[in-house]
N, C-alpha and C positions, 0 to 999 in steps of 0.2 A: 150725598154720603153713601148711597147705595152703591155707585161707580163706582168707590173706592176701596167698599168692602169684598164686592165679585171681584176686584184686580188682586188683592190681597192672597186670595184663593185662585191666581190663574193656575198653579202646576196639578192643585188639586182638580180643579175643573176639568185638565185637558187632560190627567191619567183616568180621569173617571170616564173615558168616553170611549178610552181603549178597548178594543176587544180582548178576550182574556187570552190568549194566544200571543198577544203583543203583550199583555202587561207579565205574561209570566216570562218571556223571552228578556224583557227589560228587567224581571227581578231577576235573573242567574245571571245578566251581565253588569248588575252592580254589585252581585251578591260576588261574581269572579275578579271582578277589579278591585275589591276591597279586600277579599282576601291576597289577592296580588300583590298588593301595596303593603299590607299588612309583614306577609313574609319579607319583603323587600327590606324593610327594618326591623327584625327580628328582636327582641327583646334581649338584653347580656343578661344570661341567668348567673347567678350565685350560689354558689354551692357545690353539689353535686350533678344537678338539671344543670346541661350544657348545651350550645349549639356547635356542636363535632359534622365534620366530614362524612355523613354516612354513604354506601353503597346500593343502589335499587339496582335490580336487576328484573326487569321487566320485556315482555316479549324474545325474550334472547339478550337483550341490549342493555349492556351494563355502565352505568354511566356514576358519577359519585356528584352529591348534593348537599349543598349547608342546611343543616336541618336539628331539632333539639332534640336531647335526647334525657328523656325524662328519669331522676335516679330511681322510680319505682315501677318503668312502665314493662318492666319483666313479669311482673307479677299480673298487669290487668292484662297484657298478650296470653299469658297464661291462662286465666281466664276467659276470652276471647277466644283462645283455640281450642281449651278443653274445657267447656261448663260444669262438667262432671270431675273436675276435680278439684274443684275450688275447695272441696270440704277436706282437703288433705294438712297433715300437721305442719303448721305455722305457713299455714295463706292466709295473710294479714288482711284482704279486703272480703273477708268471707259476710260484713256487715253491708255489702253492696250487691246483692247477689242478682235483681231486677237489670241496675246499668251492664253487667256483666253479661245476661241472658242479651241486653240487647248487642251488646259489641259481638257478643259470638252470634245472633242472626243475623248482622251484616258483614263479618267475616266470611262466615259458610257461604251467604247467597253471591259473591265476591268469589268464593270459593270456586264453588260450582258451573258459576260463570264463564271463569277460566278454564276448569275440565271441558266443559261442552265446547266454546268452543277454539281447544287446544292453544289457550292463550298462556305462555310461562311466565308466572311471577314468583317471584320466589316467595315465602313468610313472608319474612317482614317487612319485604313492601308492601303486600296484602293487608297486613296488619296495620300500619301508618297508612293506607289507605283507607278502610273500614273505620279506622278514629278517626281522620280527618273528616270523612262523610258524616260521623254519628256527629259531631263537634258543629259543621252547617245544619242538618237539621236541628239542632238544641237550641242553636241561636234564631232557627226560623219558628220554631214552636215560642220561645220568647218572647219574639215580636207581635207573633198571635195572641199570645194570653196578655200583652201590654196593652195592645186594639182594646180586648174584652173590658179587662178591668180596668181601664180611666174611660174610654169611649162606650161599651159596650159593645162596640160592634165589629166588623173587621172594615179598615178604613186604608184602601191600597196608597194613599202618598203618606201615611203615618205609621204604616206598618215599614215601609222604607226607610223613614226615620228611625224609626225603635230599631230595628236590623242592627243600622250602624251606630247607631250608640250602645249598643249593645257589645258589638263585636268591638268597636274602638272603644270601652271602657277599662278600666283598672284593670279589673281581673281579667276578662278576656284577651286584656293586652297579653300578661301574661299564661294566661293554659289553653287559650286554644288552639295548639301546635302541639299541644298534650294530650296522651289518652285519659289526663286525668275526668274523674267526676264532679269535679269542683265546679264547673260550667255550666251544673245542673241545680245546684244550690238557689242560684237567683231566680232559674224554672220557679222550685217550689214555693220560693220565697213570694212571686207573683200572684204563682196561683194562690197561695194562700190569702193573698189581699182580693182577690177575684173572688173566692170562697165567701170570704167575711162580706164582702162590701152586697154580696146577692143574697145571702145568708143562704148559700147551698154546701150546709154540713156535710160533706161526706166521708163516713168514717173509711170506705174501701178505699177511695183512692186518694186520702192521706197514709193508709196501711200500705199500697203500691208506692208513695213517695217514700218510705221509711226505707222502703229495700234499695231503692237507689240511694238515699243517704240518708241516715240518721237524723237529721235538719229535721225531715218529714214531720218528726213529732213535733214541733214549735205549732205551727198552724194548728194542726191537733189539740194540740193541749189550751192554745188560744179559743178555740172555740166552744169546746168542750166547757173552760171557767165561764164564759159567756151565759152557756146553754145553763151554769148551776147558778145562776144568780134566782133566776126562778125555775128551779128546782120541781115544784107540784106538776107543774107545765110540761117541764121539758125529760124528766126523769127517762121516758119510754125510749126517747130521741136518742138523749144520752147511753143509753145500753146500749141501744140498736147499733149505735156508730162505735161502740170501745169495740163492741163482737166483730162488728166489719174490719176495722183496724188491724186486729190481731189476724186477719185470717190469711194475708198475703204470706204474713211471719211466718206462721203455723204449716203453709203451704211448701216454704222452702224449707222447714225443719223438716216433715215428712219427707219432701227430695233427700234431704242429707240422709234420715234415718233409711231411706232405700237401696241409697248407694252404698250404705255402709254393709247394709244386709246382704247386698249382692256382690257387692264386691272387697270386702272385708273393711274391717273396722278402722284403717287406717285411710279409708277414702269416707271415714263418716265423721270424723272432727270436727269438733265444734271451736272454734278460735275466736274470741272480739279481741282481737288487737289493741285496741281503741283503752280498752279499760284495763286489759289484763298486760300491758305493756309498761314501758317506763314513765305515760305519761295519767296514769291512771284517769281517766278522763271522766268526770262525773262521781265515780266510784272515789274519790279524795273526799271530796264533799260528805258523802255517808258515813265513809269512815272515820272520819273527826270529829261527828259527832255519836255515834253509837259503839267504836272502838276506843276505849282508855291506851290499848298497847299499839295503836297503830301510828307508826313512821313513816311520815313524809317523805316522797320522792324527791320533792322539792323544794326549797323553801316560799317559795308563794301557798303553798299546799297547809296553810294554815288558814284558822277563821280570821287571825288577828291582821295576817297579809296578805290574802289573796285580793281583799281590796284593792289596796294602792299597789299592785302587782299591773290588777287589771286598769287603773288609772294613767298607768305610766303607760302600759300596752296603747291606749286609746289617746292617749299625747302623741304616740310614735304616730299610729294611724291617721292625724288631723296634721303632719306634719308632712305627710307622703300627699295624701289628697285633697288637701288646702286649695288648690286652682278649682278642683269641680263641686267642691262645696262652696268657696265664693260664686261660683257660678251661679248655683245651686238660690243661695241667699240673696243677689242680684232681682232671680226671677221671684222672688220668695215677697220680696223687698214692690217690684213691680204689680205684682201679684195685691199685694193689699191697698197702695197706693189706688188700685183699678177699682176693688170690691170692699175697703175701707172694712173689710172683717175676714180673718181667715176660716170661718166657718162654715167648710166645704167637706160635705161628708169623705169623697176620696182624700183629701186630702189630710184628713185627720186620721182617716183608717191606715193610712200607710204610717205615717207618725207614730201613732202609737202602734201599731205591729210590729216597726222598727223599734221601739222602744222597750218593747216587750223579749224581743229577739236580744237582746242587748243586756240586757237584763236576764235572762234565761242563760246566757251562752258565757256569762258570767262565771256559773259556776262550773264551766267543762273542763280550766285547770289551764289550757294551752295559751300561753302568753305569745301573738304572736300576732302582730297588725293585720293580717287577712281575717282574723277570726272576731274581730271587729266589723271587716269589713261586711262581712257576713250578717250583720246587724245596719249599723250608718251607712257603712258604703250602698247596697243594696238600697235604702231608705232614699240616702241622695240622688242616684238614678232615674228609679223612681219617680219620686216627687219632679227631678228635672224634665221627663218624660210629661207628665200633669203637666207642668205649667207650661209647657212650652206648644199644646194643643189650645191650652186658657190666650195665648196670645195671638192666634187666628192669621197668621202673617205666615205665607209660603216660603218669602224672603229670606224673615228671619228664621222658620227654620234652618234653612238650607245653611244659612252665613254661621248657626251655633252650631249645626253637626258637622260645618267645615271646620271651626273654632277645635272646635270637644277633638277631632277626629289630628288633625296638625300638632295638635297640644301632646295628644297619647301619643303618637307614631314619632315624635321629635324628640323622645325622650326614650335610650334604654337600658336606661340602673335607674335604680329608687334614688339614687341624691338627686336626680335630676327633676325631679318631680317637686316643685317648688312655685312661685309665686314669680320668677323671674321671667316672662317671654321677649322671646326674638322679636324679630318688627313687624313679621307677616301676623307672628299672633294679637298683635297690637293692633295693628288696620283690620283686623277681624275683629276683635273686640269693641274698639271705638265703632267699628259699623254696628256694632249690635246696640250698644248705647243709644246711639241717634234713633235709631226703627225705634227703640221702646219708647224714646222720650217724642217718639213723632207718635206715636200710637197712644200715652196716655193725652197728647194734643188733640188729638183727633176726638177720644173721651171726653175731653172738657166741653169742645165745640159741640157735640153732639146735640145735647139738652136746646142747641139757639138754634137749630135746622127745623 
């Protein structure tokens, strides 16, 4: 049985013997061919977010490219080029001021680059280049904190896994062709299971996740209820970490108040979009119960219905990603059959952090299946990510992140995304079947060796 176990792991065996030079050469040419592929089949947006004709104009050389063109990414280029004026009247993403500081330090160093040496690009190629960069490392920092918190460790054939299911999942099907920050969401969302599952509370750098998105506070506030359950104990802990929290916030409030000082008051605004807009976000919830005179934006924007608002939202949701949640339950399903108990600290921490996420994002007012996903979706990943290290098989990883990977890129409108596969996804599927049902065989046998 031992023969069969080391075969099990040969890709693991033989990237682990690489020198790091080969294995980092080998991670940019998966990391470049997956994005390659990825563009190849570009996502059909709706809406406003379109994939248009744009023109780059780079080195001298003007050339035109199918490329998306996101309906708000006026505003983060804006950001990006000028940090310093984000604080100006109605810059809607003044609530993200951290991801913004970073797109403008790879902008500038992008920038710079080309001064020195006299290379022409124009903006906004610069700019779509600087987000496409910041969008690979998010997904590579992803795959690092997915190693940490189910492995603990950094594990080079399973951080190539996490990569690409990362990059071929739901969401990043759709934004990472965007400057948006949404891509960063699942970051925190990680790290916060990483945080919980080591128990290393730290209030600063949930206060740094809050400036790249508001999300930041979930993990925060999960921990935090944790740390008051015994209260005598932890009270010190708990200050120490609200004070860290607050200080990244406080640190960009003083930027704003600087700017404004120096360079008048209409570069020192204060705007959350987020709440003080049509879609009062959080701020609904307060107000229904401590205003008698206040009017709903919307009609979900009540106690009586924001419920079944949110219920119909999370039908829509399990009706788009039904294929990766059956997947999901498949390994879930195998998963107990192997340990006849699910009682596996990671895999209960994500559970309910996702549970918790879901429950919290309940009341934020925006009925709209991503804002779900940002709860289950993130949870199902996740959890697919767990189990599919619990099944020790190099094979089948490889045969589901082709699966997972076929599934997203074959599909680009939300009807398509359904329970119906072509043939290839079929012979990928039935292969994954046989490996599990050859693997709990192997299980049974074990015990007569």
């Amino acid at each position: 049985m031992k023969k069969v176990d080391v075969n099990k792991l040969f890709i693991q065996n033989f990237i682990s013997k690489l020198n790091i030079k080969t294995y980092l050469l080998a991670v940019i040419c998966v990391e470049t061919f997956s994005i390659f592929i990825s563009y190849k089949y570009l996502f059909d947006y709706q809406g406003c977010t379109k994939n248009i004709i744009r023109e780059f104009n780079v080195f001298d050389n003007t050339f035109n490219l199918l490329y998306p063109e996101m309906c708000d990414e006026t505003f983060y280029f804006h950001g990006f080029q000028w940090i310093n004026h984000i604080y100006e009247p109605a810059f809607i993403y003044q609530d993200r001021p951290l991801y913004l500081v970073f797109g403008f330090l790879l902008y500038r160093f992008f920038f710079v680059i080309s001064v020195i040496f006299n290379f022409f690009i124009d903006p906004i190629s610069l700019l779509l280049l600087a987000s496409l960069i910041f969008q690979i490392l998010i997904i590579n920092v992803i795959a690092y904190l997915i190693c940490k918190a189910i492995i603990g460790s950094f594990e080079r054939f399973y951080f190539l896994i996490f990569l690409l299911l990362t990059l071929f999942s739901f969401e990043h099907r759709i934004y990472f062709f965007l400057p948006s920050n949404s891509t960063t969401y699942f970051l925190i969302f990680i790290f916060s299971v990483f945080s919980i599952k080591n128990d290393k509370f730290n209030g600063l750098m949930y206060g740094l996740l809050f400036t790249i998105s508001a999300y930041g506070i979930i993990g925060f506030l999960y921990e935090l209820l944790r740390k008051a359950f015994n209260l005598n104990k932890n009270y010190k802990i708990m200050i120490k970490n609200i004070l860290l929290f607050t200080l990244p916030y406080f640190t960009f409030e003083a930027f704003r108040l600087t700017i404004g000082a120096i360079k008048g008051p209409q570069y020192g605004v204060r705007y959350v979009h987020a709440a003080e807009a049509e879609n009062q976000q959080f701020v609904w919830f307060i107000k229904n119960i401590f205003s008698t005179s206040y009017e709903p934006s919307q009609a979900c924007h009540t106690l009586s219905k924001f419920i079944p608002c949110y219920l119909e939202t999370t039908k829509n949701f399990f009706s788009i990603n039904n294929f990766y949640i059956f997947l999901c339950l498949i390994l879930l399903l195998f998963y107990w059959f192997k340990n006849k108990t699910f009682k596996n600290s990671n895999l209960l921490q994500i559970i309910y952090f996702g549970l918790f996420n879901y429950l919290f994002i309940s009341f934020q007012g925006v009925y709209n299946y991503r804002f779900i996903y940002y709860s289950l979706g993130f949870s199902t990943l996740l959890l697919i990510c767990f189990l599919i290290t619990k099944i020790k098989n190099d094979l089948f990883s490889l045969i589901f992140t082709s699966l997972f990977t076929v599934y997203t890129l074959s599909r680009t409108t939300y009807e398509q995304y359904n329970l119906e596969l072509n043939n290839l996804e079929w012979v990928l599927f039935l292969f994954l079947i046989v490996l599990l049902l050859n693997y709990l065989d192997i299980r049974k046998k074990k015990p007569l060796t």
